[in-house]
Jmol script that loads the backbone (N, CA, C; Angstrom):
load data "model"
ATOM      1  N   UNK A   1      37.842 -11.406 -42.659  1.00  0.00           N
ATOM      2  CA  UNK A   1      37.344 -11.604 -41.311  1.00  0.00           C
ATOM      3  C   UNK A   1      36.001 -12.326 -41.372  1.00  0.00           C
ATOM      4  N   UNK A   2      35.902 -13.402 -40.284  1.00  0.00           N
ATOM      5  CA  UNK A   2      34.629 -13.891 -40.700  1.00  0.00           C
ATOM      6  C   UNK A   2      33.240 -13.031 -39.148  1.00  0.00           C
ATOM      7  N   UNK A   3      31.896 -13.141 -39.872  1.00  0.00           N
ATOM      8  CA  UNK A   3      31.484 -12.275 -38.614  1.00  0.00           C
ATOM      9  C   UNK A   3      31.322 -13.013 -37.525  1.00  0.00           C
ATOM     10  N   UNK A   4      31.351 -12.461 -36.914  1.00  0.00           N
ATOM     11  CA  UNK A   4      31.034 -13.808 -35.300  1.00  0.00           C
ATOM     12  C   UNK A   4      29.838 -12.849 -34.187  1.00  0.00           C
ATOM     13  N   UNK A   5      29.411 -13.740 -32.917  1.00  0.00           N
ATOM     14  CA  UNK A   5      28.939 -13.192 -32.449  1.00  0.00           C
ATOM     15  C   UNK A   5      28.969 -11.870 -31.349  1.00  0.00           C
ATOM     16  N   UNK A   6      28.454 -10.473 -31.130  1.00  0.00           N
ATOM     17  CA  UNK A   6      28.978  -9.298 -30.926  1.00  0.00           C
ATOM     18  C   UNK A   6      27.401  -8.794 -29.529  1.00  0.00           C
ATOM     19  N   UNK A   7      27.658  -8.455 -28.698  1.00  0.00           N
ATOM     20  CA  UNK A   7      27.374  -7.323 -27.742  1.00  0.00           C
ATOM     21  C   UNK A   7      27.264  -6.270 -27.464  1.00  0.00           C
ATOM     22  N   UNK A   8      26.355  -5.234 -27.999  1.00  0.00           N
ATOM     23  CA  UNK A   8      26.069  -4.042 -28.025  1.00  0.00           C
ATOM     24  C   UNK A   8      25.701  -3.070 -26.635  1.00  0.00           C
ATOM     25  N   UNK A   9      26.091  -2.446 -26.378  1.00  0.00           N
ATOM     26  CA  UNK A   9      25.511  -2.228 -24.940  1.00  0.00           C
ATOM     27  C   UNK A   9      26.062  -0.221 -24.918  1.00  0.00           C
ATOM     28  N   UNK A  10      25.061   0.047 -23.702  1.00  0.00           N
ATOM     29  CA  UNK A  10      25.942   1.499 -23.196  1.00  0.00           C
ATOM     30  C   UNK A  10      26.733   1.047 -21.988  1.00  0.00           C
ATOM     31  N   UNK A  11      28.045   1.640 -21.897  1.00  0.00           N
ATOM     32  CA  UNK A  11      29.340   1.679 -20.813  1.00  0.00           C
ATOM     33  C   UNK A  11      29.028   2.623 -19.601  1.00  0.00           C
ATOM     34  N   UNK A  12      29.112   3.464 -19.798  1.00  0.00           N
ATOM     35  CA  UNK A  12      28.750   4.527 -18.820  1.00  0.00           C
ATOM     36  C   UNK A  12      28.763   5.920 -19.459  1.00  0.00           C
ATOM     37  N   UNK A  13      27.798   6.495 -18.656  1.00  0.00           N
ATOM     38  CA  UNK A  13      27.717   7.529 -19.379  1.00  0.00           C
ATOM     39  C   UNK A  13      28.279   8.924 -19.202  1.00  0.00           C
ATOM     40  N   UNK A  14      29.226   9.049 -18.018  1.00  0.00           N
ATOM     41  CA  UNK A  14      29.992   9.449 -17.672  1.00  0.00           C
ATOM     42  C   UNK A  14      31.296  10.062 -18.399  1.00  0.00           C
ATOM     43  N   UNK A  15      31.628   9.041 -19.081  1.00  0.00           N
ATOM     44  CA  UNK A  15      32.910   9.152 -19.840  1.00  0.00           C
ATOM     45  C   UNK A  15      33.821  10.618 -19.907  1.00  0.00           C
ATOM     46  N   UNK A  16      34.621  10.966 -19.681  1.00  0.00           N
ATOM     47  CA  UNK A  16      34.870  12.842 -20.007  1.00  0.00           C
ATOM     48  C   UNK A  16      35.408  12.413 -21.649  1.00  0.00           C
ATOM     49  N   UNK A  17      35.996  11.223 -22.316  1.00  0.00           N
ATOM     50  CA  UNK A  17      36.326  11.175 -23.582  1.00  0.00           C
ATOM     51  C   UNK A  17      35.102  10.790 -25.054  1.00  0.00           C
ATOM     52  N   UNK A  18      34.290  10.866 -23.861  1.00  0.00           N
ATOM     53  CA  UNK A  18      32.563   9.951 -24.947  1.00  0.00           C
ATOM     54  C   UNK A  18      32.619   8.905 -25.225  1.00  0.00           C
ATOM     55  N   UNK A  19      33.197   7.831 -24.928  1.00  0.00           N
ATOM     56  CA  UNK A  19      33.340   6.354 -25.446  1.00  0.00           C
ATOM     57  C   UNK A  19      31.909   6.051 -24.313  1.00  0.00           C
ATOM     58  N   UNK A  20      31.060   6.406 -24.708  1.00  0.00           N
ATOM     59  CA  UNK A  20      29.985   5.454 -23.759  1.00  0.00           C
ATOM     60  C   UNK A  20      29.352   4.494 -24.313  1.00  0.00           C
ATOM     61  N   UNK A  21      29.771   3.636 -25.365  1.00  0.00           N
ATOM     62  CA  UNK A  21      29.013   2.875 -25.907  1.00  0.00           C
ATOM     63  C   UNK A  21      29.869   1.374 -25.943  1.00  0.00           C
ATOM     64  N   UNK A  22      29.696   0.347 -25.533  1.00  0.00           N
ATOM     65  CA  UNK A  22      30.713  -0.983 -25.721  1.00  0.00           C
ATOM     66  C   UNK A  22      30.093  -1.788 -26.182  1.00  0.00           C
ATOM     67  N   UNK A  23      31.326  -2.159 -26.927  1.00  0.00           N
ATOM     68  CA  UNK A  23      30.963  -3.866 -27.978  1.00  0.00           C
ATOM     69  C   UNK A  23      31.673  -4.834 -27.624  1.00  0.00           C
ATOM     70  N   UNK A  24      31.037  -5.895 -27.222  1.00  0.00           N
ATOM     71  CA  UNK A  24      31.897  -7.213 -26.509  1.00  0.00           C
ATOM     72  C   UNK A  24      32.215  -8.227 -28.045  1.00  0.00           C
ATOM     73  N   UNK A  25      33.385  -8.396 -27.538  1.00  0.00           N
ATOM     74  CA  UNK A  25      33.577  -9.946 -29.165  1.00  0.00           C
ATOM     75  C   UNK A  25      34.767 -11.040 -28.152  1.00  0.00           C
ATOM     76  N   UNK A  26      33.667 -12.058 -27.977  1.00  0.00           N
ATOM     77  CA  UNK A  26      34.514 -13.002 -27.210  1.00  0.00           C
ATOM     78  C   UNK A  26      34.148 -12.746 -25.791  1.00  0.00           C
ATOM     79  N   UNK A  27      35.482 -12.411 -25.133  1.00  0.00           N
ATOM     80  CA  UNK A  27      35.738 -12.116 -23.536  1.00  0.00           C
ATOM     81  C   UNK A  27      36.024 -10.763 -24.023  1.00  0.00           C
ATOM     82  N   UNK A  28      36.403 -10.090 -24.871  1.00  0.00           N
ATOM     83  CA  UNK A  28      36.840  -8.356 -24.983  1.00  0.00           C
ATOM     84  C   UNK A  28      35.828  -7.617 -25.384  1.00  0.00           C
ATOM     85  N   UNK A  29      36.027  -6.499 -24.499  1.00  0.00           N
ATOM     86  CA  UNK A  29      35.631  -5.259 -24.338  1.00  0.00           C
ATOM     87  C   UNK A  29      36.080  -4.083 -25.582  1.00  0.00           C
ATOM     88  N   UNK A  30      35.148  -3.228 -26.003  1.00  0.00           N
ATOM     89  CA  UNK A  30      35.787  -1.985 -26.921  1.00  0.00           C
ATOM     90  C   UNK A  30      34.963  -0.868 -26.599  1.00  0.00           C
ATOM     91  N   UNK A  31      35.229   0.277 -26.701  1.00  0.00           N
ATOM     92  CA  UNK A  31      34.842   1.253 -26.171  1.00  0.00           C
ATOM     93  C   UNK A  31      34.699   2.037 -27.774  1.00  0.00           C
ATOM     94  N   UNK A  32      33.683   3.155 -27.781  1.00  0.00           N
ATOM     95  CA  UNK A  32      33.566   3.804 -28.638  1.00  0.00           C
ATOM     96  C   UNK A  32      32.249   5.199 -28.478  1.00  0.00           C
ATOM     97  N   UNK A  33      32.256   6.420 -29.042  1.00  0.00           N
ATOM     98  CA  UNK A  33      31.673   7.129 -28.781  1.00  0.00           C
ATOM     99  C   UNK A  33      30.254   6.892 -29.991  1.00  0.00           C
ATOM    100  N   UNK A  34      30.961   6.504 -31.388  1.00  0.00           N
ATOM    101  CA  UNK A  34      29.979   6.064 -32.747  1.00  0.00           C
ATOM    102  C   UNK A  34      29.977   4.526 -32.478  1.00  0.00           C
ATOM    103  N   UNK A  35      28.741   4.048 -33.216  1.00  0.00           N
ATOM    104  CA  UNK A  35      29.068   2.532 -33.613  1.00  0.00           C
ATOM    105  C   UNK A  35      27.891   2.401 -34.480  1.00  0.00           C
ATOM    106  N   UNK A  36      28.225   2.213 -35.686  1.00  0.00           N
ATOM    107  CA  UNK A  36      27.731   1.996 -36.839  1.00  0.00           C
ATOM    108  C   UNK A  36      27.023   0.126 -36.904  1.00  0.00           C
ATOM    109  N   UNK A  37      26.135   0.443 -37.139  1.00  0.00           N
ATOM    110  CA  UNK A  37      25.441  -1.172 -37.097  1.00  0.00           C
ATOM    111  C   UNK A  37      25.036  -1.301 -38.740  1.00  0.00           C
ATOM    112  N   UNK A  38      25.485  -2.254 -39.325  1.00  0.00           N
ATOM    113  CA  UNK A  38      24.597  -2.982 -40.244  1.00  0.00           C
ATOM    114  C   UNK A  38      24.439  -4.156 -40.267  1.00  0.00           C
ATOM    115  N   UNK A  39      23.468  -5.031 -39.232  1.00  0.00           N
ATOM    116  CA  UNK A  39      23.253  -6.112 -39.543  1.00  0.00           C
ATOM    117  C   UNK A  39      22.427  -5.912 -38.506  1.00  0.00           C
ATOM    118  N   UNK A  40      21.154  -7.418 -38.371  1.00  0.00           N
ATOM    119  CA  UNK A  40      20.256  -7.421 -37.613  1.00  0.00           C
ATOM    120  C   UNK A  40      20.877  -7.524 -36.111  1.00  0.00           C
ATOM    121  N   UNK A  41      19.987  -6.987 -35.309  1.00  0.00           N
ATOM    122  CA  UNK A  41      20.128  -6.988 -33.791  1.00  0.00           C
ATOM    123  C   UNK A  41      19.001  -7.599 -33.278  1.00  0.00           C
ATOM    124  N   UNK A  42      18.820  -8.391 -32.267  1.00  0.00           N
ATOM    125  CA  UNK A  42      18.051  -8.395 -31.412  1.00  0.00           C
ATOM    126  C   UNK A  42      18.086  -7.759 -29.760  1.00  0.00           C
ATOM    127  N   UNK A  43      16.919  -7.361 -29.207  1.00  0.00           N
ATOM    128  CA  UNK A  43      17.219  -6.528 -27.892  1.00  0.00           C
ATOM    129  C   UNK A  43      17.132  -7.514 -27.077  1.00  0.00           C
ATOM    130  N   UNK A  44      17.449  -7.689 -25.790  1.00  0.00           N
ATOM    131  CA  UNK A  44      17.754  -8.709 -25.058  1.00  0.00           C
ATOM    132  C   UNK A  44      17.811  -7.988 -23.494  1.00  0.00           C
ATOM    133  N   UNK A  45      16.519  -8.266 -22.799  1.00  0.00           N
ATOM    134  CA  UNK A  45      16.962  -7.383 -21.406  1.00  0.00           C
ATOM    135  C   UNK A  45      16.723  -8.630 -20.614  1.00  0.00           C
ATOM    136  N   UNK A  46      17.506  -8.557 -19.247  1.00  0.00           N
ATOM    137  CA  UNK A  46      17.894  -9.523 -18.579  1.00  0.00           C
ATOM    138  C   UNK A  46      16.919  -9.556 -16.893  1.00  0.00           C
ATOM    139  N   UNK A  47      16.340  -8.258 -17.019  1.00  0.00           N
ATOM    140  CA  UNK A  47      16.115  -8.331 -15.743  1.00  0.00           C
ATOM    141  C   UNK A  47      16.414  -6.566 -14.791  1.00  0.00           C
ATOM    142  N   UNK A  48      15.942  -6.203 -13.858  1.00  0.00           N
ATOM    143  CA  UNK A  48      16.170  -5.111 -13.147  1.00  0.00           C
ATOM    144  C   UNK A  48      17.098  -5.660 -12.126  1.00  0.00           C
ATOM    145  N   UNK A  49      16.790  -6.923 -11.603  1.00  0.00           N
ATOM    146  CA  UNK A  49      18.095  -7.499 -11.115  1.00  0.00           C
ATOM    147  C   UNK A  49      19.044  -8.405 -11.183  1.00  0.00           C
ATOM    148  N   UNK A  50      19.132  -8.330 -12.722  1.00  0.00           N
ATOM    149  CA  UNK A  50      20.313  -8.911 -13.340  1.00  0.00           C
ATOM    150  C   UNK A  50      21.798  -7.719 -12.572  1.00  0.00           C
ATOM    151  N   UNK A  51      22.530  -9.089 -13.307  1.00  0.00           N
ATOM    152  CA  UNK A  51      24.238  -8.330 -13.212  1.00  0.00           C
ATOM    153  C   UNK A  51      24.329  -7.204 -14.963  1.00  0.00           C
ATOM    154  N   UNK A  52      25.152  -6.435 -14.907  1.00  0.00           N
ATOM    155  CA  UNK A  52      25.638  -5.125 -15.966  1.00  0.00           C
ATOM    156  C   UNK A  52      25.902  -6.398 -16.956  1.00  0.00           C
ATOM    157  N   UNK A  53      25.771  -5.810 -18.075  1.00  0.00           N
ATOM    158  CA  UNK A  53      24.381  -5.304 -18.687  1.00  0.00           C
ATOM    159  C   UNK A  53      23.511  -6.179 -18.345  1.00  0.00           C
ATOM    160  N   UNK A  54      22.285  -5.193 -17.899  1.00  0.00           N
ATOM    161  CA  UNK A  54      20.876  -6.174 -17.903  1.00  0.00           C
ATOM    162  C   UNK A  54      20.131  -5.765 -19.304  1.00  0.00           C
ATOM    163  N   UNK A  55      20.320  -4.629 -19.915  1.00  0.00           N
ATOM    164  CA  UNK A  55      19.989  -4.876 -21.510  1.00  0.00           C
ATOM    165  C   UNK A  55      21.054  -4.374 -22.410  1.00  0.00           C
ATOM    166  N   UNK A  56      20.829  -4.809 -23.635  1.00  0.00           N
ATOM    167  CA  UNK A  56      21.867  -5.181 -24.441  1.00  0.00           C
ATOM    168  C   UNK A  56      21.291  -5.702 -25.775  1.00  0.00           C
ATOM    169  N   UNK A  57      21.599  -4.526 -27.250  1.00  0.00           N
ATOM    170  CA  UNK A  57      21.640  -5.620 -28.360  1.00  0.00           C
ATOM    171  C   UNK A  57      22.419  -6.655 -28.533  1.00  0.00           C
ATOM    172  N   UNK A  58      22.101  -7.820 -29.006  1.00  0.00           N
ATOM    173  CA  UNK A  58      23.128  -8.700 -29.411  1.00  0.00           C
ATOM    174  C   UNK A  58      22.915  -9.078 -31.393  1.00  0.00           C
ATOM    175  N   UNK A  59      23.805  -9.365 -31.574  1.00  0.00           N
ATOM    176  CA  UNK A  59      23.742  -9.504 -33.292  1.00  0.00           C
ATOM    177  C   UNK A  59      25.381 -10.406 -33.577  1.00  0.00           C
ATOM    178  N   UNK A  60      25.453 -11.202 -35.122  1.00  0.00           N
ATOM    179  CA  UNK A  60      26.187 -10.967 -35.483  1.00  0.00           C
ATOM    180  C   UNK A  60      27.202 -10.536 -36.658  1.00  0.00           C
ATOM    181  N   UNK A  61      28.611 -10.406 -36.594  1.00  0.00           N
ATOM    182  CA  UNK A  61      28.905  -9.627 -37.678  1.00  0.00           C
ATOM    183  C   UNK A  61      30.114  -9.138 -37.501  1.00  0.00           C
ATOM    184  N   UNK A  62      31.011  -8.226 -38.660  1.00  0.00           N
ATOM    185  CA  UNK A  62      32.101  -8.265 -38.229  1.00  0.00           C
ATOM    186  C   UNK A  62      32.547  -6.923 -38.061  1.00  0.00           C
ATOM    187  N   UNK A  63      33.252  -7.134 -36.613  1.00  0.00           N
ATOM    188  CA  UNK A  63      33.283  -6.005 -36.101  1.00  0.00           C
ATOM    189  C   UNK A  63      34.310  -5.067 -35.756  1.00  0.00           C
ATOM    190  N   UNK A  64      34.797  -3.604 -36.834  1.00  0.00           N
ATOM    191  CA  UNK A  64      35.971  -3.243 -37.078  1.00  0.00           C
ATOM    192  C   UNK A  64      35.955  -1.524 -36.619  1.00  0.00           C
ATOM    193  N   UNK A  65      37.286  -1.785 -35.756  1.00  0.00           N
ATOM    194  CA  UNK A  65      37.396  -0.283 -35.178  1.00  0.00           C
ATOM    195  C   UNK A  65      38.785   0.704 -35.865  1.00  0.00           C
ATOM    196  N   UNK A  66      38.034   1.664 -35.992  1.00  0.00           N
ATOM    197  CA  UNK A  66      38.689   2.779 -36.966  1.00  0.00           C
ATOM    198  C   UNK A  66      40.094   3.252 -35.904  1.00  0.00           C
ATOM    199  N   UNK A  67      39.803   3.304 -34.755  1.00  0.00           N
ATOM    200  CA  UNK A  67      41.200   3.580 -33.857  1.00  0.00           C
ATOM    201  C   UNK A  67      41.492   5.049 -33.147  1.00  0.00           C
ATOM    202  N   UNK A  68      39.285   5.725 -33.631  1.00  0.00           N
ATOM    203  CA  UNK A  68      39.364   6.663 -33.155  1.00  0.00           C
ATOM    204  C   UNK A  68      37.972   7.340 -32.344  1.00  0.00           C
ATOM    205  N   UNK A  69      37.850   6.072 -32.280  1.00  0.00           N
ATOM    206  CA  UNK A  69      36.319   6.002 -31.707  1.00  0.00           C
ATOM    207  C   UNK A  69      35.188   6.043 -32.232  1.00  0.00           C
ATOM    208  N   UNK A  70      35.231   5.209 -33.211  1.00  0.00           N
ATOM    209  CA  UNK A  70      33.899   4.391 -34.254  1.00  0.00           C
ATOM    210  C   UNK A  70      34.513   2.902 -34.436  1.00  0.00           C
ATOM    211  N   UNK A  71      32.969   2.542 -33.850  1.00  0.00           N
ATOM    212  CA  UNK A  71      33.327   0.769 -34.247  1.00  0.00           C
ATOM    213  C   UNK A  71      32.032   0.788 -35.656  1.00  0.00           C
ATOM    214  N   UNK A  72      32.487  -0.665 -36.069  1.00  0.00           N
ATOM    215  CA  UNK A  72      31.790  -0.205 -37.565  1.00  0.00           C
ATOM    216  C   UNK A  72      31.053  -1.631 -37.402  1.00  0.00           C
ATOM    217  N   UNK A  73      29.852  -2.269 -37.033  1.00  0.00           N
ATOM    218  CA  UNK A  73      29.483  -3.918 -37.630  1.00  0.00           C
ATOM    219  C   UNK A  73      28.730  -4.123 -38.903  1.00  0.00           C
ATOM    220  N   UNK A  74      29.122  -5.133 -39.662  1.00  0.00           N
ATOM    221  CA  UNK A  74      29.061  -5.310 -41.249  1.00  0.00           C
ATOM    222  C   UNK A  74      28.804  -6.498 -41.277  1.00  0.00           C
ATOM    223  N   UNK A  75      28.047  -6.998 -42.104  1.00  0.00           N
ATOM    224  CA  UNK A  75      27.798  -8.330 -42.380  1.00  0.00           C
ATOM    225  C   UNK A  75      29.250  -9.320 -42.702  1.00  0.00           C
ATOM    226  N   UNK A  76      30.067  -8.185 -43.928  1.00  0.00           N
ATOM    227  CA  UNK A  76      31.536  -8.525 -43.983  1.00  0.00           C
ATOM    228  C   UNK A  76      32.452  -7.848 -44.642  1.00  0.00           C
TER     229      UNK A  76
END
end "model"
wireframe off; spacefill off
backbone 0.3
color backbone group
């Protein structure tokens, strides 16, 4: 897999299953309760009246989900 660029953000915090945490790759969405980072991030806030997310790490890297609610990002 090669790494590409990835979207870190909180979903809501609501959740009754704990996935409150999402990682964007591309146009898709992933949901997860863990998410393991190894690679640099930068923080990135957009504004109080920006559109969702107005903050957000962004980084990149490659980004692999276990299928049980841990996403994992890795250099590779």
């Amino acid at each position: 897999m090669r790494p590409k660029p990835f979207l870190l953000c909180i979903d809501r915090l609501d959740k009754a299953d704990g996935r409150v945490w999402a990682v964007k790759i591309g146009a898709k969405w992933f949901t997860a309760h863990t998410v393991h980072v190894w690679v640099d991030v930068e923080t990135v806030f957009k504004g109080k009246n920006a559109r969702q997310p107005k903050a957000y790490l962004e980084g990149v890297g490659v980004v692999r989900m276990d299928g049980h609610g841990t996403i994992t990002i890795a250099a590779a």
